[in-house]
C-alpha positions as a printed NumPy array, in Angstrom:
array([[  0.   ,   0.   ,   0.   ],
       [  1.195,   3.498,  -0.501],
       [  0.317,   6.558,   0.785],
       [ -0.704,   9.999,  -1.599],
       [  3.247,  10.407,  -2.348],
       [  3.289,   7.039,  -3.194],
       [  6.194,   5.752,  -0.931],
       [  5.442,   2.352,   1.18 ],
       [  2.974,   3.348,   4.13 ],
       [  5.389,   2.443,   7.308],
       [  2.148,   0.724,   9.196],
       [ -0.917,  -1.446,   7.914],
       [ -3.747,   0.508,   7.094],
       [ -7.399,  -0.287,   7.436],
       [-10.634,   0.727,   6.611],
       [-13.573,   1.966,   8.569],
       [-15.277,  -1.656,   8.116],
       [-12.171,  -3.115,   9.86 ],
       [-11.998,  -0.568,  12.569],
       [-15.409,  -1.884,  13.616],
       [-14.222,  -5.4  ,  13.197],
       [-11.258,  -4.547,  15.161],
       [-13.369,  -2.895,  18.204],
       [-16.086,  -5.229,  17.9  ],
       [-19.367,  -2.785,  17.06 ],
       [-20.946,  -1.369,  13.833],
       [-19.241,   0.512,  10.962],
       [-22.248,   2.996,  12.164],
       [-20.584,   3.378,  15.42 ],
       [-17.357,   4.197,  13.748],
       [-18.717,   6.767,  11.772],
       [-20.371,   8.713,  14.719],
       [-16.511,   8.305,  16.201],
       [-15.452,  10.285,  13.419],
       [-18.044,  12.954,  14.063],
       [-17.728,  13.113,  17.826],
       [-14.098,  12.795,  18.681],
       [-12.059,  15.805,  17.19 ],
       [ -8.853,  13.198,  18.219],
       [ -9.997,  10.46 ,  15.796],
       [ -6.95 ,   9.401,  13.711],
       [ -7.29 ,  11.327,  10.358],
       [ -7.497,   9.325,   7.198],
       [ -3.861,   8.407,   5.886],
       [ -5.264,   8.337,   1.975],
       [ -7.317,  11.024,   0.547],
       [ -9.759,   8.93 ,  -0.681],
       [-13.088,  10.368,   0.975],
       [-15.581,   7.844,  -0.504],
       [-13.325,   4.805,   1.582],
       [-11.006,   6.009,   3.125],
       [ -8.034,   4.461,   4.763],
       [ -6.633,   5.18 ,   8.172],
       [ -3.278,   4.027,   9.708],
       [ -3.63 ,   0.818,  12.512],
       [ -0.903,   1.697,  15.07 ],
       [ -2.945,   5.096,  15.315],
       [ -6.323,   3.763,  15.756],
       [ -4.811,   1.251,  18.006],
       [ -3.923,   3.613,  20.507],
       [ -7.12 ,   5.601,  20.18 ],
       [ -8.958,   2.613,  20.669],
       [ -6.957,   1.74 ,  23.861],
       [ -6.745,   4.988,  24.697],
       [-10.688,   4.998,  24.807],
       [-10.663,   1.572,  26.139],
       [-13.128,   0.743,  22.822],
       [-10.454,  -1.778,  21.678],
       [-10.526,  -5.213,  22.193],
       [ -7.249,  -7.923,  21.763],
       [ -7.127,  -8.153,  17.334],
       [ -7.619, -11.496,  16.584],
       [ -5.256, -13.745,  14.608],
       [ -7.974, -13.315,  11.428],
       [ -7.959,  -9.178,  12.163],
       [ -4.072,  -9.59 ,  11.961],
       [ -3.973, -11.841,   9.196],
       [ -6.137,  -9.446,   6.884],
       [ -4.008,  -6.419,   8.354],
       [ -0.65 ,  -8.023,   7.13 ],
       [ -2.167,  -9.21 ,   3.514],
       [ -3.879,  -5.517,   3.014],
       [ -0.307,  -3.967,   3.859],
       [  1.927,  -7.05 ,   1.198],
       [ -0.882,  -6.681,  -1.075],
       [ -2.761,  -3.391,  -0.981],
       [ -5.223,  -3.429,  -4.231],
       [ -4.904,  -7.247,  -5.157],
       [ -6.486,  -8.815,  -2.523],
       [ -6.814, -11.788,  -4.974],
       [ -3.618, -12.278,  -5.136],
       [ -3.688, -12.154,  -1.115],
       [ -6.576, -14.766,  -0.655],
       [ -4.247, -16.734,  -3.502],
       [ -0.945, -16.594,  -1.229],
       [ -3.234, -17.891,   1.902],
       [ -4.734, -20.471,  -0.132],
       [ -1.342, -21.984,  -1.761],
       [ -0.109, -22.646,   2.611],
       [ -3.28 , -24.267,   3.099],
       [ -2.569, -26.474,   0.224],
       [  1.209, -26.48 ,   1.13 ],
       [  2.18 , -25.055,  -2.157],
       [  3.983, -22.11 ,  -0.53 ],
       [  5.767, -19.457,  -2.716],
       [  9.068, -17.434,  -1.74 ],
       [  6.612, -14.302,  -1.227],
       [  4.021, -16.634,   0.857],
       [  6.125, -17.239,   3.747],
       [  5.892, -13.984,   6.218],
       [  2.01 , -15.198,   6.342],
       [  2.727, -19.075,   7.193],
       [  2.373, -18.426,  10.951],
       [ -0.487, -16.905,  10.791],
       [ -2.273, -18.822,   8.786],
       [ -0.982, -22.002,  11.073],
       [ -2.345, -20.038,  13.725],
       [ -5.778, -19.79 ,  12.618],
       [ -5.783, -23.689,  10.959],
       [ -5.174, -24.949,  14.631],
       [ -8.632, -24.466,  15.553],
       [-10.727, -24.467,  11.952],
       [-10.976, -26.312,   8.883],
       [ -8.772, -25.065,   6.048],
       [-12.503, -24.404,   4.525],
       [-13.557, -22.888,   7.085],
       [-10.583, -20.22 ,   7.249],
       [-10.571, -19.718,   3.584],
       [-14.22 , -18.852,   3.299],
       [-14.255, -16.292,   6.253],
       [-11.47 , -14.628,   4.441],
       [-13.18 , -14.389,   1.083],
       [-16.583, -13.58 ,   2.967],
       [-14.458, -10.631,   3.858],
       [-12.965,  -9.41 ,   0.8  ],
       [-16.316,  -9.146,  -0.656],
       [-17.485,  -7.149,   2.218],
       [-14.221,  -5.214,   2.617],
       [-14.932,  -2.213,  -0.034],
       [-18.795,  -3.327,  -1.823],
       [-16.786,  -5.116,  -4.074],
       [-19.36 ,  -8.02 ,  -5.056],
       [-20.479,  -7.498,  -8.834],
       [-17.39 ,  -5.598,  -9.846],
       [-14.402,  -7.714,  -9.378],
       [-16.02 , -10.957, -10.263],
       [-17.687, -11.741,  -6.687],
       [-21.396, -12.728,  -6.674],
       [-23.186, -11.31 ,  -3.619],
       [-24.002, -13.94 ,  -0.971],
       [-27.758, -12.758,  -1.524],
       [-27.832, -13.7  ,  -5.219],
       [-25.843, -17.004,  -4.499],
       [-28.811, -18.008,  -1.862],
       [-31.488, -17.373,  -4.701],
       [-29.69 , -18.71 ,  -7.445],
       [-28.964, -22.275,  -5.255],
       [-32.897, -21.886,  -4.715],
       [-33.952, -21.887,  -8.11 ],
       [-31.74 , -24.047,  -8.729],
       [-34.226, -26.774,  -6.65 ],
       [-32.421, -29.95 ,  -4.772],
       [-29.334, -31.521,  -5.386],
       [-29.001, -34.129,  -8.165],
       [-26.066, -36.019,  -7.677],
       [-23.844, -36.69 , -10.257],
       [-24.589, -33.504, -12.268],
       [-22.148, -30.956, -13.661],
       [-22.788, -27.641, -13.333],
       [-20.891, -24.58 , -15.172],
       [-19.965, -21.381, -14.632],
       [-18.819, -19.398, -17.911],
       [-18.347, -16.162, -16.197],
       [-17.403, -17.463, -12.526],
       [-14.954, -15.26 , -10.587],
       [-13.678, -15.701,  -7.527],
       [-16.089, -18.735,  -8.24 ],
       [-18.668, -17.765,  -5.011],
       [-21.496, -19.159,  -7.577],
       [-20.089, -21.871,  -8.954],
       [-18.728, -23.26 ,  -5.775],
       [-22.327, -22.929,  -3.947],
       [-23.173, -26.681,  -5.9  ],
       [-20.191, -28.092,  -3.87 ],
       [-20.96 , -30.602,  -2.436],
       [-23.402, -32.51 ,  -4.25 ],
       [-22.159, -31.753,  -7.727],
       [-20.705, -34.37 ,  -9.708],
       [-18.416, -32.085, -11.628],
       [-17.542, -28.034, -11.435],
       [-16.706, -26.232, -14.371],
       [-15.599, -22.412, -14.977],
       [-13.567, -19.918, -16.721],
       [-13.174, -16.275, -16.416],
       [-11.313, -13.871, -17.702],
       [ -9.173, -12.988, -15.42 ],
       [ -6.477, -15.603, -14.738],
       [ -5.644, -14.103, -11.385],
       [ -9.471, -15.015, -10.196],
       [ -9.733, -18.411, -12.198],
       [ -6.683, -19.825, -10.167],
       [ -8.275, -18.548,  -7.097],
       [-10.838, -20.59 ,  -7.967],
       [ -9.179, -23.697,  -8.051],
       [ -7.16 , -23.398,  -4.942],
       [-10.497, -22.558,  -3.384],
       [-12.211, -25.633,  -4.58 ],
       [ -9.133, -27.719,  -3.876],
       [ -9.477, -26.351,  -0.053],
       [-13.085, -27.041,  -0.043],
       [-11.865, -30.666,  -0.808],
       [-14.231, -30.497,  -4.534],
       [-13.153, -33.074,  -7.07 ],
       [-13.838, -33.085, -10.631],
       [-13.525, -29.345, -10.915],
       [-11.933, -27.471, -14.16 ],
       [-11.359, -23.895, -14.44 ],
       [-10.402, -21.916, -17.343],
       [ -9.274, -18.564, -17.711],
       [ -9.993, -16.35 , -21.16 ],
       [-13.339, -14.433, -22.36 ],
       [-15.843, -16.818, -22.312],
       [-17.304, -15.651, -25.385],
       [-14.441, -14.734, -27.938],
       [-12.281, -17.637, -26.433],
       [-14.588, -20.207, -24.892],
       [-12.449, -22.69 , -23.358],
       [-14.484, -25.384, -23.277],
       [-16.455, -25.703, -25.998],
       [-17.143, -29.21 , -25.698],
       [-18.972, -29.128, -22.518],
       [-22.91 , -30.155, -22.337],
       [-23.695, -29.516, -18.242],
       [-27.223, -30.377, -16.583],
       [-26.667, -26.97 , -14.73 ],
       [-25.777, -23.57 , -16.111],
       [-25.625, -20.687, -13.771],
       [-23.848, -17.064, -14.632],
       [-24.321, -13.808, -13.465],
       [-22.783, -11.985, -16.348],
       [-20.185,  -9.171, -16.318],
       [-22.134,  -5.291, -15.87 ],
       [-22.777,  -2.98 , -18.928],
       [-20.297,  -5.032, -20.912],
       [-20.206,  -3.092, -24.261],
       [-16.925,  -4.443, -25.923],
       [-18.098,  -8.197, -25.836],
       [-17.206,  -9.06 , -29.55 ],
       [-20.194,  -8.867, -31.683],
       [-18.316,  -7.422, -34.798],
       [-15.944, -10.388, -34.654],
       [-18.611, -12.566, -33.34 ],
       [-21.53 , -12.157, -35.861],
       [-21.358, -15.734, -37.677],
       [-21.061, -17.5  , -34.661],
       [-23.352, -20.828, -34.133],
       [-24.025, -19.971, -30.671],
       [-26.698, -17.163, -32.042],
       [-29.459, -19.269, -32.841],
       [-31.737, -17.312, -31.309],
       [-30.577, -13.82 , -32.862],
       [-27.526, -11.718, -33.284],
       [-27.68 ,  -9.599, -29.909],
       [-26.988,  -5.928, -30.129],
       [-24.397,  -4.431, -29.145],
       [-26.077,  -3.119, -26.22 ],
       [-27.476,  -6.372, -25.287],
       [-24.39 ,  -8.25 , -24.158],
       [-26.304, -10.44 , -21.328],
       [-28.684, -12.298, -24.362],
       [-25.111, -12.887, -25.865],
       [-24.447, -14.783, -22.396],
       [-27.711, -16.078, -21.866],
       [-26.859, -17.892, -25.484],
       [-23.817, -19.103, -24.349],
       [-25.231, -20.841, -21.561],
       [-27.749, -22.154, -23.136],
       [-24.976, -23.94 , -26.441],
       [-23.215, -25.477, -23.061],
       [-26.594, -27.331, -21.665],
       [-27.428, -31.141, -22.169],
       [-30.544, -32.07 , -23.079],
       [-33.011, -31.763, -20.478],
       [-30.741, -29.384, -18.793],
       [-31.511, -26.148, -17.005],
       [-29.777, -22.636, -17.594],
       [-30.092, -19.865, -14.421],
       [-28.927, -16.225, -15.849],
       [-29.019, -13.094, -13.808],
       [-30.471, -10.152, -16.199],
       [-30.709,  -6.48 , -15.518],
       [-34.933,  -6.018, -15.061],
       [-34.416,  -3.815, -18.939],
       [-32.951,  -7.196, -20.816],
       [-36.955,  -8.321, -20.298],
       [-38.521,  -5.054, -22.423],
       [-35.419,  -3.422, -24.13 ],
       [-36.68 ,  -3.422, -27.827],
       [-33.439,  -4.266, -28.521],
       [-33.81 ,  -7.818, -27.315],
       [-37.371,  -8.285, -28.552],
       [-36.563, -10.628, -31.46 ],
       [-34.585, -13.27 , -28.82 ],
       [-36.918, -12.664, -26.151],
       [-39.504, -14.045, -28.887],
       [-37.679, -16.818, -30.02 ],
       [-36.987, -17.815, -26.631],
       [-40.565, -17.759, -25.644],
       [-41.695, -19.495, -29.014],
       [-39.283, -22.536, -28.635],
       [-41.075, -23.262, -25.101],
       [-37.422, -22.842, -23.595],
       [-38.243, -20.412, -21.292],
       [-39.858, -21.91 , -17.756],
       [-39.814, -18.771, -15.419],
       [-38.841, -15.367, -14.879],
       [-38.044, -14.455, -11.08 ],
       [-37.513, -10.318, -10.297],
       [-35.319, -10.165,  -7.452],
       [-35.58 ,  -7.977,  -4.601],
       [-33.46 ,  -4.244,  -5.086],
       [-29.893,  -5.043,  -3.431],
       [-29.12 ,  -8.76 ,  -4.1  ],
       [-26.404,  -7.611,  -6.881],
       [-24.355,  -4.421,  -5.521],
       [-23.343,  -4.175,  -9.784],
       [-27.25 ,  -3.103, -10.35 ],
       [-28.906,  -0.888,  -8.054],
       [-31.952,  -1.858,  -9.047],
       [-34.267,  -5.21 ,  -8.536],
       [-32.714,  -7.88 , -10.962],
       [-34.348, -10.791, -12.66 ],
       [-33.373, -14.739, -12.975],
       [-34.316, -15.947, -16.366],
       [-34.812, -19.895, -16.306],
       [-34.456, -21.951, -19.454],
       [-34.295, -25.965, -20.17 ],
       [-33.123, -27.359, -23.223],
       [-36.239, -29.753, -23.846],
       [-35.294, -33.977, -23.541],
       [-37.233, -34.678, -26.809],
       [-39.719, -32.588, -29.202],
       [-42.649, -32.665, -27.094],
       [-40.719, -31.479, -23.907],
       [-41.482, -28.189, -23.831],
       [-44.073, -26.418, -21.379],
       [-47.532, -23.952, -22.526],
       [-47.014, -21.118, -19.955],
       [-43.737, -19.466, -18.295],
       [-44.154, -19.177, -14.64 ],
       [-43.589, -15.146, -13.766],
       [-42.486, -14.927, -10.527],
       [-42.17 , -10.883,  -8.663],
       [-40.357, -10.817,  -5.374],
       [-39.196,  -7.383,  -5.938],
       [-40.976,  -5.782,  -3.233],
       [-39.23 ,  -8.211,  -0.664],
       [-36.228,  -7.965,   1.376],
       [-32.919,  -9.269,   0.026],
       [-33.32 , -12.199,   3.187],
       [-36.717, -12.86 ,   2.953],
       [-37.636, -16.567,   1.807],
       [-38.068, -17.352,  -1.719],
       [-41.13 , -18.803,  -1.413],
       [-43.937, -16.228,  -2.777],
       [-47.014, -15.776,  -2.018],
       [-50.126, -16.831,  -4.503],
       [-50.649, -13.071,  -5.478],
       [-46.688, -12.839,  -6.623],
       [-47.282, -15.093,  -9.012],
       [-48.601, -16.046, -12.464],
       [-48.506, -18.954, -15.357],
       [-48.378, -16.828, -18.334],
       [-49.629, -18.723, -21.894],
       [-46.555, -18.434, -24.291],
       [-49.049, -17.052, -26.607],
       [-49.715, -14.058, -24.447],
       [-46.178, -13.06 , -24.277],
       [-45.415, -13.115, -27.943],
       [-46.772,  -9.495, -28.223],
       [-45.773,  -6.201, -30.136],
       [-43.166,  -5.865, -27.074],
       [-42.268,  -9.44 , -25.831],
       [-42.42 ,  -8.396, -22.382],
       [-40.76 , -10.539, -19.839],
       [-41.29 ,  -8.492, -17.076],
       [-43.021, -10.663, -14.025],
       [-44.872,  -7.583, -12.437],
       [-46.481,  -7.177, -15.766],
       [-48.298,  -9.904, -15.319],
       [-48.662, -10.59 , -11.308],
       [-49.791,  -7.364, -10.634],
       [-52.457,  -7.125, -13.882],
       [-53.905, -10.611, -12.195],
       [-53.909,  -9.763,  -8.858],
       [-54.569,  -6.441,  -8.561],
       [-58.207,  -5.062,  -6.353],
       [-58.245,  -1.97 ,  -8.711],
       [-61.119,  -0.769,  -7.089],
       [-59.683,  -0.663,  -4.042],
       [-56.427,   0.102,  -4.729],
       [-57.459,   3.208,  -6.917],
       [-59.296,   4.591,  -4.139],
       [-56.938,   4.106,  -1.372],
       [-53.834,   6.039,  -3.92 ],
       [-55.932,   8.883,  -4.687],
       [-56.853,   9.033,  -0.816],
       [-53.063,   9.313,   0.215],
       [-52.798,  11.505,  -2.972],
       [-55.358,  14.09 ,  -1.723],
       [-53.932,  13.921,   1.692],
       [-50.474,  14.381,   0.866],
       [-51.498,  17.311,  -1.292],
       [-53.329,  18.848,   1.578],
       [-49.849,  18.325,   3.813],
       [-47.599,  19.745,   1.179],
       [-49.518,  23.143,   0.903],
       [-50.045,  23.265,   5.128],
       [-46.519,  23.204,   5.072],
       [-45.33 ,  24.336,   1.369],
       [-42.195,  26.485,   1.47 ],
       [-39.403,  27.547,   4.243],
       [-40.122,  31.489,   4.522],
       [-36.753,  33.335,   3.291],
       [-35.639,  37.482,   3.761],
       [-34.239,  39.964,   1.222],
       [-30.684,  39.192,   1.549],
       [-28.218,  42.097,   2.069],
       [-26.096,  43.845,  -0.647],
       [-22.796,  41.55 ,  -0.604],
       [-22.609,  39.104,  -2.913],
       [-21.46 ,  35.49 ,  -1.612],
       [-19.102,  35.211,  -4.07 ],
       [-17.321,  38.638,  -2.687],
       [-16.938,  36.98 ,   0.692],
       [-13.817,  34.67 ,   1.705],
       [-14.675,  30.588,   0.712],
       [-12.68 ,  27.513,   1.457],
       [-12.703,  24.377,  -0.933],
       [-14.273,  21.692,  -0.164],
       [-10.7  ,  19.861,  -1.067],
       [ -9.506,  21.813,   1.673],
       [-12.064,  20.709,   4.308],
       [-12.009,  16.943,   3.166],
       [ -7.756,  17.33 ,   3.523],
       [ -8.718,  18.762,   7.155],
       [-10.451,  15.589,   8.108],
       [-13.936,  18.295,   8.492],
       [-16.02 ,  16.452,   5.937],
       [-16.476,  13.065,   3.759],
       [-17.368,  13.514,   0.341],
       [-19.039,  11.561,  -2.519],
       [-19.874,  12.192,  -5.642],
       [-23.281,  14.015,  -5.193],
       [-22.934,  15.173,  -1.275],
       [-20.618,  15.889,   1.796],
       [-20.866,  14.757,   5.366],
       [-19.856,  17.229,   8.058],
       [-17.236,  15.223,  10.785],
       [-16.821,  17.984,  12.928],
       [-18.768,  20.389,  14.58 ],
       [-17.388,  22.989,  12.836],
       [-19.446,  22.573,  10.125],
       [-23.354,  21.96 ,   9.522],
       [-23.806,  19.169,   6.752],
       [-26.797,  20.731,   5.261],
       [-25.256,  24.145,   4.755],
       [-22.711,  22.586,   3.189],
       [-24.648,  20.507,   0.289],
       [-26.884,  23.858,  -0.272],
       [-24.016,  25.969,  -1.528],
       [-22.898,  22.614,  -2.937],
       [-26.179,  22.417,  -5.041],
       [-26.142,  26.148,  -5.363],
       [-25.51 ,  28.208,  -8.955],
       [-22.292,  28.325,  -8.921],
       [-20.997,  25.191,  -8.118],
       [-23.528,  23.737, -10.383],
       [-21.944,  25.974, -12.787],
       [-18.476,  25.004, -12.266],
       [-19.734,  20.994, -12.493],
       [-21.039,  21.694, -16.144],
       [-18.44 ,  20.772, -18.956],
       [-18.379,  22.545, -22.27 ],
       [-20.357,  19.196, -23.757],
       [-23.38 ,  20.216, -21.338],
       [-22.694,  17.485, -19.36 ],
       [-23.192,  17.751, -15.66 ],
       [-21.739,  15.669, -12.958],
       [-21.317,  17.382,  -9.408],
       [-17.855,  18.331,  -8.465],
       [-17.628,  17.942,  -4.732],
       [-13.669,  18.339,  -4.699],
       [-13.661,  20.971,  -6.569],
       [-16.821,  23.363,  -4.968],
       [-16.082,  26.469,  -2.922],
       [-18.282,  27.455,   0.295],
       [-18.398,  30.901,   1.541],
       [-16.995,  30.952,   5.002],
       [-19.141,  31.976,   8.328],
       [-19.87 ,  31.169,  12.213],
       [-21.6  ,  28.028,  12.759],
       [-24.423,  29.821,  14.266],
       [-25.401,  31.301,  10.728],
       [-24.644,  28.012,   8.872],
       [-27.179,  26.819,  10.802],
       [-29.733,  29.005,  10.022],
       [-28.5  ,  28.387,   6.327],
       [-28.803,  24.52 ,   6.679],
       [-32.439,  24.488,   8.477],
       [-33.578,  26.211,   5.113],
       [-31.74 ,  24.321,   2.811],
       [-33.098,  20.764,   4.798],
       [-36.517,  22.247,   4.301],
       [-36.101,  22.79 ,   1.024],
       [-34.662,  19.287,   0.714],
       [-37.482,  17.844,   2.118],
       [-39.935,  20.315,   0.156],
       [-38.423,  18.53 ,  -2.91 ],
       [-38.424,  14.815,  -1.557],
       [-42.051,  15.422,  -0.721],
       [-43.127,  16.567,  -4.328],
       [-41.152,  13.45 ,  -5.764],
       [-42.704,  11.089,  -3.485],
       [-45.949,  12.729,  -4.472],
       [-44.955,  12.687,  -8.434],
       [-44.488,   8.644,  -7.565],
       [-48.039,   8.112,  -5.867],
       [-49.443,  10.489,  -9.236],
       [-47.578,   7.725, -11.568],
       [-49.275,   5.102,  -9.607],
       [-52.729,   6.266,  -8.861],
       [-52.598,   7.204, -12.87 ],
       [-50.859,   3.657, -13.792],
       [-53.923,   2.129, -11.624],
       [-57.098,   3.738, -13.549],
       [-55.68 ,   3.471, -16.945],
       [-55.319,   0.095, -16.696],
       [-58.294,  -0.528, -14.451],
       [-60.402,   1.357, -17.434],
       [-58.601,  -0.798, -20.004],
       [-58.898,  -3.848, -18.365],
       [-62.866,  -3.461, -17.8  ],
       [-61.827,  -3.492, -13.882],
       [-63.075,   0.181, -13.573],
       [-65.674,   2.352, -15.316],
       [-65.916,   5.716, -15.518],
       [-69.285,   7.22 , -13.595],
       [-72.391,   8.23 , -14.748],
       [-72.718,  11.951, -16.259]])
C-alpha cells in the first residue's frame, strides 16, 4: 500500500469496516466516532468515498478509549495481507490459499504463521471462506471484481431446486467462483472460466481447499475464447459481467451460438444467456441473472420471442433491489431448459415478482406474486418478460387500490400546501461570491467532511452538513460541475463554500433541509401520481373500472 506520495505506508492501514471489526461494534458506530471525537486518527489516503486510516494510530485511540478489544489472529492476518498486497487482494486470498494447500511461494512465507495459527482451531474451509466472505465485504466489491453477492448465491442455489447427484454444473463467467462453488458438495463435476487468470486460479485453490473433485477452471473471455467448448452440463448458472459493451459482436456475428438472434451491441447479457444455453445437455436447465431492462429493451425483442416461441423459457423471477451491488436496481433470474425430446417443452412461463421483498426474505412467494403466463400471451408487439407485468395485472383489487392512492394523494397534497415552502428574507447587498470561501478539497484534507460524488458529510462540529450541500447544489458550483459538452456531474472536490460562524450556517442549513425535504415530498408525491394514474388506466382498459355516470 502506498500513501498519496506514493512511498510504502510504514504501518498497515485499514478501513472503517475493519476498525469496527477490530473494536467489535458497527461501521455505524465508527462513523459517529469520526463525528464526535475531534482526536480520531485522520485518514492516511485522501480517498473520501473509503477512506483508509493508519492501525498503530487507531490502536492507541482505541486503547486509549478503552473501545479496543485484543485483534484477533484473522484481524491480523487481513491487516498483514492488506499492507503485502494493498489493491490485489486476490492475489492475497491466492498466497493464503497456496499454505493451506502447502504449495507455498518465496513471497508466501511472512504469512505461514499466521495462517498455522488460525488452521489450529478451523478447517482449512472454514478459514478460507471467512477470508473471502471478507474481501467481498471489505470495499462493496461483489459485482465488480467478479464476486457474486451472498444474496444472489442463496437465490440462485434456490432456483436451482435440490441436489441431483452426479450432475455438472458450469460457470462461464465465474470469478472468484462464489457461484459456482455454492453446488459443492453434491455436484458431480464443477466447471468455470473467467477472464481474469488471477481469479480463475483462485478458484481452483479454493475448490481444492473445499476438498471439490472433478472441478476445471479456465481462464480467457468466455465468449471470444470459450475454453471449453465441448462441454454439455445439466446446470448452467452465470451472473454476467455489468454494462459489458466491448463483448465481440463485430468479430462474433457468424457464430453458431446465435441461434436465437444476433444480440446488439447493447445487449451483451442475451449474448451470455446464449452461451449458456450452447453449453446445456438435453433436459438441462440454464439460471442467468439479467438487468430487469434485458426483459422489455426493444433491442432484445426478437430473442426474447424466439426464446418464448421454442417453449425454452420456464420462469422469470424479479429479485428484490440489493441482491447484486453491480445493479442498483431489482434484478431478474431468467430460467431456461433445453427440452429432452420434441414434445418437452411447457404452454405457460411461470412469472415470478419478489421485488418488493427484502434481500433475506424466503423465496417462497405468495399466490398473489405469481402467475402462469400462456406463451401465446407473451409473444406481443413488445415481448415483455417483465413478471410484475403480469402478477400485478392478475392480482390487482383496482377498485380498491385506486381509491386508497388517490386518498393518500389528496392527503399528501393537503400536507404539502399546510406546510409548502421555508419562509426566506431579502438578503443584504454583498454578494457570496465577494466573501472569503474555502474548498471543499480543503475541508475533506482537514479531516472536516467526507465527500461523494453528489454530497458531503460534516465530521466535525465545525461545520453543519446541510449548509454545506446547499451551496454545494447552489448556482455556482452547479456551474463550475457543467463541462463545455453540457454534461453535468457534481464536483464535490472541486466546490467552494463561503466561510461563516456556525451559528449562521445553521440558520442556512435548516432552510436548505426544508427545502430538501420540500423537494423529496413533491417526488414522493410525483411517484403516488404515476401510480394512482398507472392504476385507472389500466383498471379502465382492463374493464376493472368504469368511468361514472354523467
Amino acid at each position: 500500500m502506498k500513501d498519496d506520495a506514493g512511498r510504502p505506508h510504514a504501518d498497515p492501514l485499514v478501513t472503517a469496516a475493519e476498525i469496527a471489526r477490530l473494536a467489535g461494534v458497527t461501521r455505524a458506530a465508527v462513523s459517529n466516532w469520526r463525528r464526535r471525537y475531534d482526536d480520531f486518527p485522520a485518514p492516511a489516503t485522501d480517498s473520501t468515498s473509503s477512506p483508509l486510516f493508519d492501525l498503530a494510530e487507531v490502536r492507541a485511540w482505541l486503547d486509549a478509549q478503552r473501545k479496543g478489544q485484543e485483534t484477533s489472529p484473522e484481524v491480523r492476518l487481513w491487516q498483514q495481507l492488506r499492507t503485502e498486497h494493498g489493491d490485489d487482494m486476490v492475489g492475497g486470498l491466492t498466497a493464503v490459499a497456496r499454505l493451506l494447500v502447502r504449495r507455498e511461494e518465496d513471497g508466501d512465507a511472512p504469512l505461514r504463521p499466521l495462517v498455522e495459527e488460525l488452521a489450529a482451531d478451523r478447517s482449512p474451509a472454514e478459514l478460507l471462506s471467512g477470508l473471502t466472505a471478507r474481501y467481498a465485504e471489505s470495499s462493496g466489491r461483489a459485482g465488480s471484481d467478479g464476486v457474486t453477492s451472498p444474496h444472489l448465491v442463496r437465490a440462485v442455489r434456490h432456483f436451482a431446486g435440490p441436489e441431483v447427484p452426479g450432475r455438472t454444473v458450469y460457470d462461464p463467467a465465474c470469478g472468484i467462483g462464489s457461484l459456482l462453488l455454492a453446488f459443492h458438495p453434491g455436484a458431480g463435476a464443477l466447471a468455470g472460466q473467467d477472464l481474469d487468470p488471477a481469479r480463475a486460479r483462485y478458484t481452483e485453490l479454493r475448490a481444492e481447499v473445499a476438498g471439490a473433485t472433478g472441478v476445471t477452471v479456465r481462464a480467457g473471455d468466455s465468449l471470444r475464447s470459450d475454453g471449453l467448448p465441448g462441454l454439455r452440463a445439466d446446470l448452467v448458472v452465470c451472473e454476467p459481467p455489468a454494462g459489458a459493451a466491448d463483448w465481440g459482436r463485430e468479430e462474433l456475428l457468424l457464430d453458431p451460438r446465435w441461434e436465437f438472434g444476433v444480440p446488439s451491441r447493447a445487449e451483451s447479457e442475451l449474448a451470455w444467456l446464449q452461451h449458456c444455453y450452447r453449453h446445456t445437455a438435453p433436459g438441462g436447465r440454464v439460471i442467468v441473472v439479467m438487468p430487469a431492462s434485458v426483459a422489455y429493451r426493444r433491442a432484445g425483442r426478437r430473442i426474447r420471442a424466439e426464446i418464448v416461441r421454442r417453449g425454452l423459457l420456464t420462469e422469470v423471477v424479479a429479485l428484490p433491489p440489493g441482491m447484486a451491488a453491480a445493479h442498483a436496481l431489482s434484478v431478474h433470474l431468467w430460467l431456461l431448459r433445453r427440452p429432452a425430446g420434441p414434445e418437452d417443452t411447457p404452454d405457460h412461463v411461470r412469472m415470478t415478482d419478489l421485488s418488493a421483498n427484502a434481500p433475506d426474505d424466503p423465496f417462497e412467494a405468495a399466490e398473489n406474486l405469481t402467475a402462469r403466463v400462456a406463451r401465446i400471451d407473451l409473444l406481443d408487439d413488445t415481448v415483455d418478460l417483465s413478471p410484475a407485468a403480469y402478477t400485478a395485472a392478475r392480482h390487482t383489487d383496482f377498485t380498491a387500490q385506486y381509491a386508497a392512492t388517490r386518498a393518500e394523494v389528496k392527503e399528501r397534497l393537503e400536507r404539502l400546501l399546510d406546510t409548502l415552502l421555508p419562509p426566506v428574507l431579502e438578503g443584504a447587498a454583498e454578494s457570496f461570491q465577494d466573501r472569503a470561501t474555502v474548498s471543499v478539497a480543503e475541508l475533506a484534507r482537514a479531516g472536516l467532511v467526507e465527500t461523494t460524488e453528489g454530497a458531503a458529510v460534516s465530521t466535525s462540529d465545525q461545520l453543519d452538513t446541510d449548509y454545506v450541500n446547499g451551496f454545494l447544489r447552489g448556482a455556482p458550483n452547479n456551474r463550475r460541475s457543467t463541462s463545455a459538452s453540457g454534461t453535468f456531474r457534481l464536483d464535490t472536490r472541486g466546490a467552494r463554500i463561503p466561510q461563516m460562524a456556525v451559528e449562521e450556517q445553521r440558520r442556512y442549513g435548516s432552510a436548505f433541509r426544508a427545502l430538501t425535504e420540500f423537494e423529496q415530498a413533491l417526488a414522493q408525491l410525483a411517484l403516488l401520481g404515476e401510480r394512482t394514474t398507472s392504476l385507472a388506466r389500466d383498471g379502465l382498459t382492463t374493464g376493472a373500472l368504469r368511468p361514472p355516470a354523467p
